[in-house]
C-alpha positions as CSV (number, residue, x, y, z in Angstrom):
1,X,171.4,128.3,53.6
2,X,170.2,131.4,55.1
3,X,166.9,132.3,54.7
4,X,167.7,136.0,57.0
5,X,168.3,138.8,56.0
6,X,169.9,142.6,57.6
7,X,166.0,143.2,58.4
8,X,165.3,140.2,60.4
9,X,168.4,140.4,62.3
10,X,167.5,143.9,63.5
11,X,164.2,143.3,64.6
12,X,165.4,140.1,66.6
13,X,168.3,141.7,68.4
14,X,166.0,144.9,69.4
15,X,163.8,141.9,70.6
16,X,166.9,140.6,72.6
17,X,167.5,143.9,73.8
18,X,164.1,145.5,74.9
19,X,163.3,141.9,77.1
20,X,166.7,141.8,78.9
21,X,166.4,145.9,79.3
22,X,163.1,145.2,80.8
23,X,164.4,142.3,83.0
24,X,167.3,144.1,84.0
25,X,165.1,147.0,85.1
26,X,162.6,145.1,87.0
27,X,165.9,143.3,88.9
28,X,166.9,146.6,89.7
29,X,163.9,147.8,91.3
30,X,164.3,144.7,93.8
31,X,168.2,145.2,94.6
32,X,167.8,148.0,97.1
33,X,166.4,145.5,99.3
34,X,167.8,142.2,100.4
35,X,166.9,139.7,97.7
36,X,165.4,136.2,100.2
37,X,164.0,133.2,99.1
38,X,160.7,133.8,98.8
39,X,161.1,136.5,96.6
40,X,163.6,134.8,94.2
41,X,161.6,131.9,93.9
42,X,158.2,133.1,94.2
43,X,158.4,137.1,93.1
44,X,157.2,137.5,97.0
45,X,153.5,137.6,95.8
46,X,153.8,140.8,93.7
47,X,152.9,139.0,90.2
48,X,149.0,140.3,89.1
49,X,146.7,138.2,88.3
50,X,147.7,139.5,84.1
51,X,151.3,138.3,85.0
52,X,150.3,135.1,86.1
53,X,148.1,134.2,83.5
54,X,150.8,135.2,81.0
55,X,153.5,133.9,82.4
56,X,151.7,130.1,82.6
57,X,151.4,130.5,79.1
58,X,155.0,131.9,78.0
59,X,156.4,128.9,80.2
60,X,154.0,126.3,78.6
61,X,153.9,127.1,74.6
62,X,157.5,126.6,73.5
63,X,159.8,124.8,71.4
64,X,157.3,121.1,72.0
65,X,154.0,123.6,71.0
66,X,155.7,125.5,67.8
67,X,157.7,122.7,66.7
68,X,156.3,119.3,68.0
69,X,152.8,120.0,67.8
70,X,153.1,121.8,64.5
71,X,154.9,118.5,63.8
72,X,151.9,116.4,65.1
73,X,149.5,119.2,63.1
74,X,151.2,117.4,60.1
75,X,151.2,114.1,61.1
76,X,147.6,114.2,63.0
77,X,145.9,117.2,62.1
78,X,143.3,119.1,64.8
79,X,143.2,115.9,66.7
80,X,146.2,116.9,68.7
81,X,144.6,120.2,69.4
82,X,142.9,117.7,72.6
83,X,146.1,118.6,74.2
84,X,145.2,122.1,74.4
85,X,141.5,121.8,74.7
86,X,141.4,119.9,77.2
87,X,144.6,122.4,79.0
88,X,142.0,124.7,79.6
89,X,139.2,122.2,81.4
90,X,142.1,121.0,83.6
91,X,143.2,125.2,84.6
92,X,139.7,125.8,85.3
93,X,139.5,122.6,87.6
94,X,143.1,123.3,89.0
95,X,141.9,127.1,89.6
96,X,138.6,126.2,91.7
97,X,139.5,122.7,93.7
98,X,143.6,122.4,93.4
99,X,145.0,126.2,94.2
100,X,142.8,126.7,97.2
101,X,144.4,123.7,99.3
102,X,147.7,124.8,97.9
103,X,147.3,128.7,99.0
104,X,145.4,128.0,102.2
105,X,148.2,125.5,103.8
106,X,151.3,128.2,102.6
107,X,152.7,125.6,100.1
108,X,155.4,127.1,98.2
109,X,156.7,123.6,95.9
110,X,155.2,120.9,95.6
111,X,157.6,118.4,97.4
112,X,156.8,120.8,100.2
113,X,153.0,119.8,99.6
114,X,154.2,115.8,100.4
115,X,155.7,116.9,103.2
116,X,153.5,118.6,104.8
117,X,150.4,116.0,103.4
118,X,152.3,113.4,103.9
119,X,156.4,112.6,105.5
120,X,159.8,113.6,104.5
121,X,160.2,110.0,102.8
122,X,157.4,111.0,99.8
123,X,158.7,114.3,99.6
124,X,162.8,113.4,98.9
125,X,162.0,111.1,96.5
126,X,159.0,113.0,94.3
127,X,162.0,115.6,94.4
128,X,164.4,113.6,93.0
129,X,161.9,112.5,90.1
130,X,160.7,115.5,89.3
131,X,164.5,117.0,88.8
132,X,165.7,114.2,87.0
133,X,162.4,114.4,84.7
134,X,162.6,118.6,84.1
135,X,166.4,118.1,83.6
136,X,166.5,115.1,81.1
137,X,163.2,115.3,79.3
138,X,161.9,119.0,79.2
139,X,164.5,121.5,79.8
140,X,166.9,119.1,77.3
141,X,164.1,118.3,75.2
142,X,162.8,122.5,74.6
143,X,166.4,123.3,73.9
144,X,166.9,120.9,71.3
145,X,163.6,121.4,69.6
146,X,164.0,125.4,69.6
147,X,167.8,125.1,68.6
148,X,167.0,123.0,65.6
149,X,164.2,125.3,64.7
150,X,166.0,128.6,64.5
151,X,169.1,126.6,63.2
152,X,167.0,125.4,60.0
153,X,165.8,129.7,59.8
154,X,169.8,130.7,60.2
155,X,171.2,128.1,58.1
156,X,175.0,126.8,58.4
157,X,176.7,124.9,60.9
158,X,174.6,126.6,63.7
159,X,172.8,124.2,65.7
160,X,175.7,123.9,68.4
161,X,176.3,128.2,69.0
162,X,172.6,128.2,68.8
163,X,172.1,125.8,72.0
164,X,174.7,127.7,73.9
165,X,172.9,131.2,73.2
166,X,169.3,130.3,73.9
167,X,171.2,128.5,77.4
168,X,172.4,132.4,77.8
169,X,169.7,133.8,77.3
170,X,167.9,131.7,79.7
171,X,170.1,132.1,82.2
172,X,170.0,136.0,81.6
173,X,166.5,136.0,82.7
174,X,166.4,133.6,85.5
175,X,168.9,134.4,87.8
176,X,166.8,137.6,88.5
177,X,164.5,135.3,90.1
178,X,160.6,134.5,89.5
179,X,159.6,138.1,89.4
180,X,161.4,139.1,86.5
181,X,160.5,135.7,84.7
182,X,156.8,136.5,85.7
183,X,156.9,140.1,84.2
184,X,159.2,139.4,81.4
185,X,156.6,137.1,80.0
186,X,154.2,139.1,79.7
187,X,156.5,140.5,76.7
188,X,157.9,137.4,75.7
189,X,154.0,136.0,75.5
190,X,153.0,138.8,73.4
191,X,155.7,138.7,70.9
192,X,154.7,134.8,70.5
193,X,151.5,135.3,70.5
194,X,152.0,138.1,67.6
195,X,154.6,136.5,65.8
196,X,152.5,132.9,65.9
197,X,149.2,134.5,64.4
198,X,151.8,136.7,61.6
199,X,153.2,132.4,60.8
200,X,149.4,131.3,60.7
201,X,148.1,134.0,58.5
202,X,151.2,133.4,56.2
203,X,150.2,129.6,56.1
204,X,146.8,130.5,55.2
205,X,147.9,132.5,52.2
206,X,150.5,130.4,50.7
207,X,147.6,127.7,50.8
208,X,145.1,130.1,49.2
209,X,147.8,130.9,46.3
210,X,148.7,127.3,45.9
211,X,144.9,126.6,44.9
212,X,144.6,129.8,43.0
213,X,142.4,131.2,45.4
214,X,144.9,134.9,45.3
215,X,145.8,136.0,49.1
216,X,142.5,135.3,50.5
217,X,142.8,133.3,54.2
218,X,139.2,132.6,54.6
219,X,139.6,130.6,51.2
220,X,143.1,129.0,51.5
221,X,141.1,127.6,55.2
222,X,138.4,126.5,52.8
223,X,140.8,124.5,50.3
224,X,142.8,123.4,53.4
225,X,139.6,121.5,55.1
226,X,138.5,120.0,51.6
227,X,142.2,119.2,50.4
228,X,142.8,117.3,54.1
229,X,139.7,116.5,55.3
230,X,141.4,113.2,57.6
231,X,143.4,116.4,59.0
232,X,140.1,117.5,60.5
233,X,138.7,115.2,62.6
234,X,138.7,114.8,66.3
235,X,139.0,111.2,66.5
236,X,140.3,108.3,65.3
237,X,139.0,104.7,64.3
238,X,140.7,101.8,66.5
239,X,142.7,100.0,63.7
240,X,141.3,97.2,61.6
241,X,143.1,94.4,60.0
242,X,143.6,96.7,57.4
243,X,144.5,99.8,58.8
244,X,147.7,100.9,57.4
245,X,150.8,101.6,59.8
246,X,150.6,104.9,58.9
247,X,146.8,105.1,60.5
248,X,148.2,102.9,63.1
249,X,150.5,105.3,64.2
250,X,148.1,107.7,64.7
251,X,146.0,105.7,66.8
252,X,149.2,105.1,69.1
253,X,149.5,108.5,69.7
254,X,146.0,109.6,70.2
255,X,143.6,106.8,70.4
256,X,140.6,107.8,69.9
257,X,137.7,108.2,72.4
258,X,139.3,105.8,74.6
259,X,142.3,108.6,75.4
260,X,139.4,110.6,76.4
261,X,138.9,108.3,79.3
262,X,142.1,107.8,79.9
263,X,145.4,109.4,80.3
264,X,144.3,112.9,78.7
265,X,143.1,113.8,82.3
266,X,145.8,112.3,83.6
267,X,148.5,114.5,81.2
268,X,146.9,117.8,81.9
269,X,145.9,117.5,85.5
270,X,149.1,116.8,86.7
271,X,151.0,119.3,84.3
272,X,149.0,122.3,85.3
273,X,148.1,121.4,89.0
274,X,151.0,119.1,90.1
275,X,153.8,120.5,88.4
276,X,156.3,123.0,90.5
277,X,157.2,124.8,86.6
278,X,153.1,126.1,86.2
279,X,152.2,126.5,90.2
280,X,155.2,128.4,90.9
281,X,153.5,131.3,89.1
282,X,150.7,131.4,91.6
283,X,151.5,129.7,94.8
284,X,153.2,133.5,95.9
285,X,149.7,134.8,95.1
286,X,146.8,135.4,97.0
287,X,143.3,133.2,96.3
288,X,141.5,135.6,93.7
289,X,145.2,137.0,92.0
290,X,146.0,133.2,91.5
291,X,142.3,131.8,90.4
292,X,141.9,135.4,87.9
293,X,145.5,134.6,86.4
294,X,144.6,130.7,86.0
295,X,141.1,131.2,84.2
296,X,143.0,134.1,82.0
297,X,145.8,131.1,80.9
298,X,143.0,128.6,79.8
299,X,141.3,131.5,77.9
300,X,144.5,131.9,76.5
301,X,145.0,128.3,75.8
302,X,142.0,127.7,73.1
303,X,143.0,129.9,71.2
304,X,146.8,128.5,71.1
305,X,145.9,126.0,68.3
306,X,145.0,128.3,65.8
307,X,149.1,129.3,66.6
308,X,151.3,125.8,66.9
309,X,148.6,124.0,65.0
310,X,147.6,125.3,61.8
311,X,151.0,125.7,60.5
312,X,151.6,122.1,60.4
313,X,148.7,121.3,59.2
314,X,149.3,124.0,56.3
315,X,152.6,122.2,55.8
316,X,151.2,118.9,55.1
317,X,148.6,120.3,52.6
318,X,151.4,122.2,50.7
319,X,153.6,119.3,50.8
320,X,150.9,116.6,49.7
321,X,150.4,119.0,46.3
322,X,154.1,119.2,45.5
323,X,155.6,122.5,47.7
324,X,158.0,122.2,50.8
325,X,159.8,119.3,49.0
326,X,163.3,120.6,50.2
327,X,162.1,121.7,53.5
328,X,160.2,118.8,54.6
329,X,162.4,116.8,53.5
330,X,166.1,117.7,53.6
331,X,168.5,114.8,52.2
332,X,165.0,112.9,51.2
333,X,164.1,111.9,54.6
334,X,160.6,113.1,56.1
335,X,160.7,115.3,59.1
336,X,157.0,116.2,60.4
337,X,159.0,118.3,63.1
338,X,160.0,120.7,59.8
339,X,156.7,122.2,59.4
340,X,157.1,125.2,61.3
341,X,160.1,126.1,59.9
342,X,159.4,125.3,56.8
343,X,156.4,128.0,56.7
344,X,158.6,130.5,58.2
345,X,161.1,129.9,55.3
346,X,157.7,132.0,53.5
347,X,157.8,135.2,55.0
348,X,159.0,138.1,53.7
349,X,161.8,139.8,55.0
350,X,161.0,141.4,58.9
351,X,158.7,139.4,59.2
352,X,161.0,136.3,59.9
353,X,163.3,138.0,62.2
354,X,159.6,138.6,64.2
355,X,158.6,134.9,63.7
356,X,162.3,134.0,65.1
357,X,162.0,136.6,67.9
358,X,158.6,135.0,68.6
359,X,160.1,131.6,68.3
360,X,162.9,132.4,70.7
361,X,160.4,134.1,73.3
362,X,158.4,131.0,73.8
363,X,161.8,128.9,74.0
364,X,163.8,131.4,76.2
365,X,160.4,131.6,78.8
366,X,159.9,127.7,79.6
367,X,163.9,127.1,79.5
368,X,164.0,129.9,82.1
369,X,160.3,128.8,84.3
370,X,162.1,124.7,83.8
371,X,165.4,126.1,85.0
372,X,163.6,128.3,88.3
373,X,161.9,125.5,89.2
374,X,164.3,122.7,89.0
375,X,166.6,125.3,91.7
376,X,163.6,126.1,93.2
377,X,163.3,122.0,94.0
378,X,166.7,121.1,94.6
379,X,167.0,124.5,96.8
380,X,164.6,124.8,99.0
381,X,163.4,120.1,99.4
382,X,166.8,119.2,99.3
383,X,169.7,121.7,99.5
384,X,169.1,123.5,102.6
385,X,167.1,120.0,104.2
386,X,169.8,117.6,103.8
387,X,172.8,119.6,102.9
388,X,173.2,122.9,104.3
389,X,170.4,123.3,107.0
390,X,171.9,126.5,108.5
391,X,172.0,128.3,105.3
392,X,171.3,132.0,105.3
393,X,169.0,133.6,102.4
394,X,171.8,134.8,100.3
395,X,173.8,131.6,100.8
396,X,170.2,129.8,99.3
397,X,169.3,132.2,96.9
398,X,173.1,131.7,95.5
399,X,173.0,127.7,95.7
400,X,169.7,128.2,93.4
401,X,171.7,130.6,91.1
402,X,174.4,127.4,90.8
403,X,171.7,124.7,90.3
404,X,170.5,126.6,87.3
405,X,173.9,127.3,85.8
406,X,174.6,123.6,86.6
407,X,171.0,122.0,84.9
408,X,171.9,123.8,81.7
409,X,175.4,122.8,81.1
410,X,174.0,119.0,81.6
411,X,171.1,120.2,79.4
412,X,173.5,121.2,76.4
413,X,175.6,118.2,77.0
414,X,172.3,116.1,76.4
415,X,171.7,118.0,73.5
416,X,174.8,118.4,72.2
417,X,174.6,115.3,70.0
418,X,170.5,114.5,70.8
419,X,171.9,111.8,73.1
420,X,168.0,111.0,74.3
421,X,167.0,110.5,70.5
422,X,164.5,113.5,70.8
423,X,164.7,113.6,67.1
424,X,163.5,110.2,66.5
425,X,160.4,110.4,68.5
426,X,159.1,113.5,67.7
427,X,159.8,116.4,69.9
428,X,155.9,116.7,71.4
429,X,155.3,112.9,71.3
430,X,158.6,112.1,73.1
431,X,157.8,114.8,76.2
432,X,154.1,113.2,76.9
433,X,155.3,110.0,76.5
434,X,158.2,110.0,78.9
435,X,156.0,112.4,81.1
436,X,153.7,109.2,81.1
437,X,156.0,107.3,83.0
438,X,155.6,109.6,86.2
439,X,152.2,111.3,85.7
440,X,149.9,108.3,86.7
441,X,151.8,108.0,90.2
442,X,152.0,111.4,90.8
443,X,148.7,112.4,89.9
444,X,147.3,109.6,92.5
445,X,149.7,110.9,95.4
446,X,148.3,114.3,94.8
447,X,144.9,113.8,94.4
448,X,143.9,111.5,96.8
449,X,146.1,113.4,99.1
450,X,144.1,116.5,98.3
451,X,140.8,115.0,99.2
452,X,141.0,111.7,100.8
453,X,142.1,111.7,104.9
454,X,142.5,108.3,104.8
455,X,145.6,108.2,102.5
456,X,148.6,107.3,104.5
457,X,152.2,108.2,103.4
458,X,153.0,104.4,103.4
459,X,150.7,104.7,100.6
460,X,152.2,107.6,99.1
461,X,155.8,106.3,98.6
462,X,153.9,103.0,97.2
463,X,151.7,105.2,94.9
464,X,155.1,107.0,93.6
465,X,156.9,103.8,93.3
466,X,154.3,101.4,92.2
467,X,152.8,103.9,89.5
468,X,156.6,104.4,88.0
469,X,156.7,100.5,87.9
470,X,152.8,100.3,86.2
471,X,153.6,102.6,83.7
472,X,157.1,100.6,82.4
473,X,154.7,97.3,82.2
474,X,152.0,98.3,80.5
475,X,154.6,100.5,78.0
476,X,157.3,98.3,78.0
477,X,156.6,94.4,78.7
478,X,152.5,94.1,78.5
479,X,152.2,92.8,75.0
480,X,155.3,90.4,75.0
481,X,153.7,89.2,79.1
482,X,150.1,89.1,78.9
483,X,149.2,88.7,74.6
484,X,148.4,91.8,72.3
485,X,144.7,91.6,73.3
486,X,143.2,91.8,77.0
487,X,140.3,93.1,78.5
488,X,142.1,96.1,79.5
489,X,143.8,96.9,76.4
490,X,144.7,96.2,72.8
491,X,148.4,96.3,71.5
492,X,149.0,97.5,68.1
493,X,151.8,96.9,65.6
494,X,154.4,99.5,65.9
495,X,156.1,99.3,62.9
496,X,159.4,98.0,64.5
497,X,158.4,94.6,64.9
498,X,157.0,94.9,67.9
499,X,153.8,95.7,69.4
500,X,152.8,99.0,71.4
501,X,149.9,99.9,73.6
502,X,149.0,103.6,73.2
503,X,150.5,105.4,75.9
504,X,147.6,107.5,76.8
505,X,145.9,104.0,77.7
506,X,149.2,103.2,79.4
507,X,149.0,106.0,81.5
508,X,144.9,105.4,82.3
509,X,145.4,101.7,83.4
510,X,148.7,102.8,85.6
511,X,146.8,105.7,87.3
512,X,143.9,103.1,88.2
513,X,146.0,100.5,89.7
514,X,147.8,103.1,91.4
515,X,145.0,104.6,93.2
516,X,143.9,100.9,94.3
517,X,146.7,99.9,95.8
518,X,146.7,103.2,97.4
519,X,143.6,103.0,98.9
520,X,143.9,99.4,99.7
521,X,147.7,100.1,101.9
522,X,145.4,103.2,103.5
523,X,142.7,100.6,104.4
524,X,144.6,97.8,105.3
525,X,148.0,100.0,106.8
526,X,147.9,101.6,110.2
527,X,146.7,104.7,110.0
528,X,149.7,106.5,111.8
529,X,148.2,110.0,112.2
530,X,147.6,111.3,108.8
531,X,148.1,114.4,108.2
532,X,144.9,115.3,106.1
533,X,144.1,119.1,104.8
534,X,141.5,120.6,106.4
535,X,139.2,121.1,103.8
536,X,135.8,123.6,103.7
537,X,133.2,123.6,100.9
538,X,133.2,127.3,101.1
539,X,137.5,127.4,100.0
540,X,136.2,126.1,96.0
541,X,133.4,128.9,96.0
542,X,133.9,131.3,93.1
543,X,133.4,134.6,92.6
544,X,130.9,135.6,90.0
545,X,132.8,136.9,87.8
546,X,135.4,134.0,87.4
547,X,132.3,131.5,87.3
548,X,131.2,133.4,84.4
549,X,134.5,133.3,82.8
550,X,134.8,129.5,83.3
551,X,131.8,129.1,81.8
552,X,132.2,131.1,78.5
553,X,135.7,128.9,78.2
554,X,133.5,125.7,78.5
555,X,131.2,127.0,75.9
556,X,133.9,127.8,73.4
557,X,135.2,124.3,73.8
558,X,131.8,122.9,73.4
559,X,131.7,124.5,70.2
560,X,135.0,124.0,68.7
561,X,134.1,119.9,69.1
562,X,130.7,120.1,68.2
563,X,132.1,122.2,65.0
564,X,134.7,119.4,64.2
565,X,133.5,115.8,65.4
């Protein structure tokens, strides 16, 4: 059924049309001048240091944040807000030791980094990885999540024009190249960030009126922390003989303090300073632009809970005491991934066609930072290296114009009929955990590449290789091989008949062994000239007002978990 109405549908298309408008404008300003590589794929260093920050953010929080972690809000409660918490930690750690080596050896993507670190062998087959994982896990996985959550708003048959629209759309915006993806969201990240806090703040309320508390928020918080109080804890108890699958389940997924020795590092490090889709918004920067933009995106991300999070948790409280029913729950089955929809469903009318126009902002900008960087990848590490090495700048700026057109028609094939059983897993859950299979490898590569000059690129390709290989074992085959209880790790029932080791631990114990059998090719190996960075103590120096901004972010942190333990 739909839930829009004449109002709505204004205020989204004027939404549609102000951010192409804008985009269009900005892509005029550049096409006096002969569009090249660099300035397609990196906005030729003209994004400030407000762009950048935005953009990061615009490209991160989209269909997985508003849908699967409002889904996991739900299921889990502020636990999942780790995720984000923790986001911020790893930008101020990418923005102090990571973007320096990047920016001071010219790296423009990241298989150029393995390259130039290491040999043409690392960086053909990290290239091949990382399209096959942006192609078949997030750019298919955000536009099935966002379709389905602006298809339950519209109502109908209109999951299928949906896909193809938000594909448009996308493409709209990123065949004027990085600049106008940079500046366009800044927009697009105000609208979600407006529309997101409008969804909370309706959440809040219906909460408050459910209790008979009248329209105050403050209160309908209040009722919401006493009527889900296992929604607000940080942690979770390793299961007992006892435990319930349900509890179980929730250990799986975030496992208590022993993720935060493990793969949480691992997840965030390597997402926001290993990941061509983030670094592409500074690596056309210079040092203090790129750090400024980097600390404003982790600023950014604490407060990005109170946004994707809170709504699902809202959902579960209003389900558990007898609203949502039909929402939650179309055709009697559960679906966590419901939530924010289902508190959108709420708002009066204008105020959904914001929420939607928010809700499509946050899908439109990562589908179109997925789509730049996966032609940024196959362009500029493989196209014009192994293909066409005489090709011009138009000709390469045009090849990346066909990858993108061609990664999202295979994108809405996959999601045509969710033929990677997004659905099932749980949109958020499903990206980390098939993200696990390549983080632990790439993460080693990268960081003992940054700051070991021993590592050799033998090593490398076996760190890439072996890591992919660690993290199917100890997902796949460790309980079944080696008994549901080792030293290393427990396995849990997962409700399927089988047993399951939390990925987060998964990707801890991968990452280890990876970096050992690194360091013990580099030690044992010939050490055929590596190509180590040059690195001085004075490149990670910070200025005083960024140190002062890093620490306020640390502080907040501090606070939030001290406040919820």
């Amino acid at each position: 059924m739909n839930q829009l109405n004449q109002a709505d549908y204004i205020i989204f298309f004027l939404y549609f049309i102000g951010v192409s408008s804008y985009g269009y404008w900005i892509y005029k300003q550049k096409q006096t001048t002969k569009l090249d590589t660099k300035d397609f794929f990196l906005a030729e260093g003209s994004l400030t240091w407000w762009a950048i920050g935005a953009s990061m953010i615009a490209s991160n929080i989209s269909a997985e944040q508003f849908i699967g972690m409002s889904g996991n809000g739900f299921t889990f409660g502020v636990a999942v807000a780790v995720y984000e918490w923790f986001a911020a930690i790893a930008l101020i750690i990418v923005a102090v030791w990571f973007m320096p080596i990047y920016l001071k050896n010219h790296i423009y993507t990241m298989p150029q980094f393995l390259k130039t670190r290491y040999n043409e062998t690392v960086s053909l087959i990290m290239a091949i990885f990382w399209l096959f994982l942006y192609v078949f896990v997030n750019l298919t996985s955000i536009l099935f999540l966002g379709a389905l959550a602006i298809s339950t708003l519209v109502g109908g048959d209109s999951f299928h024009p949906i896909v193809i629209g938000l594909s448009l759309f996308a493409i709209v915006i990123t065949l004027g190249g990085m600049k106008v993806i940079g500046y366009t969201d800044v927009i697009q990240v105000a609208v979600l960030i407006i529309g997101g806090l409008v969804t909370s703040y309706i959440a809040l309320t219906l909460v408050s009126q459910k209790f008979g508390l009248g329209n105050d928020i403050i209160a309908g918080f209040s009722a919401m922390m006493t009527d889900a109080d296992d929604h607000f804890h940080m942690i979770f108890e390793k299961p007992g003989p006892n435990t319930s699958q349900v509890d179980i389940n929730k250990y799986l997924t975030l496992p208590g303090m022993a993720m935060y020795f493990a793969g949480i590092w691992i997840v965030n490090l390597n997402y926001w300073g290993c990941n061509q889709y983030i670094t592409q918004r500074a690596l056309g920067a210079d040092l203090k632009t790129a750090r400024t933009g980097i600390l404003f995106a982790a600023l950014l991300k604490i407060f990005m809970p109170l946004i994707v999070m809170l709504p699902g948790i809202a959902a579960y409280v209003l389900y558990k005491n007898g609203s949502l029913q039909n929402e939650m729950a179309p055709g009697g089955k559960l679906l966590a991934d419901n939530a924010y929809s289902a508190i959108l469903s709420f708002l009066p009318n204008g105020l959904k066609g914001l929420s939607m126009a928010a809700l499509t902002a946050a899908i439109v900008a990562s589908l179109a930072g997925k789509a730049n960087s996966i032609s940024t990848i196959f362009t500029l590490d493989i196209y014009h290296k192994y293909i066409k090495k005489d090709a011009t700048q138009t000709q390469l700026v045009w090849a990346g114009r066909i990858t993108i057109f061609a990664a999202m028609l295979l994108s809405i094939a996959l999601t045509w009929q969710d033929a990677l059983g997004i659905g099932r897993e749980g949109g958020f859950t499903f990206i980390q955990k098939y993200t696990g299979y390549l983080s632990p490898g790439i993460f080693a590569v990268f960081i003992l590449g940054f700051f070991w000059k021993r590592t050799t690129g033998s090593a490398a390709v076996a760190g890439i290789l072996g890591g992919f290989a660690l993290a199917v074992l100890f997902n796949n085959y460790a309980p079944s091989l080696f008994g549901h209880e080792t030293l290393l790790y427990t396995a849990f029932p997962n409700g399927n008949g089988g047993f399951e080791i939390p990925f987060l631990i998964c990707m801890g114990w991968s990452f280890v062994f990876t970096v050992l059998l690194m360091v013990v090719m580099s030690l044992v190996g010939p050490a055929i000239n590596p190509k180590a960075f040059a690195i001085d103590a004075s490149m990670f120096r910070l200025a005083p007002s960024a140190t002062a901004l890093a620490v306020i972010i640390l502080l907040l942190i501090t606070v939030l978990y001290v406040r919820l333990w």
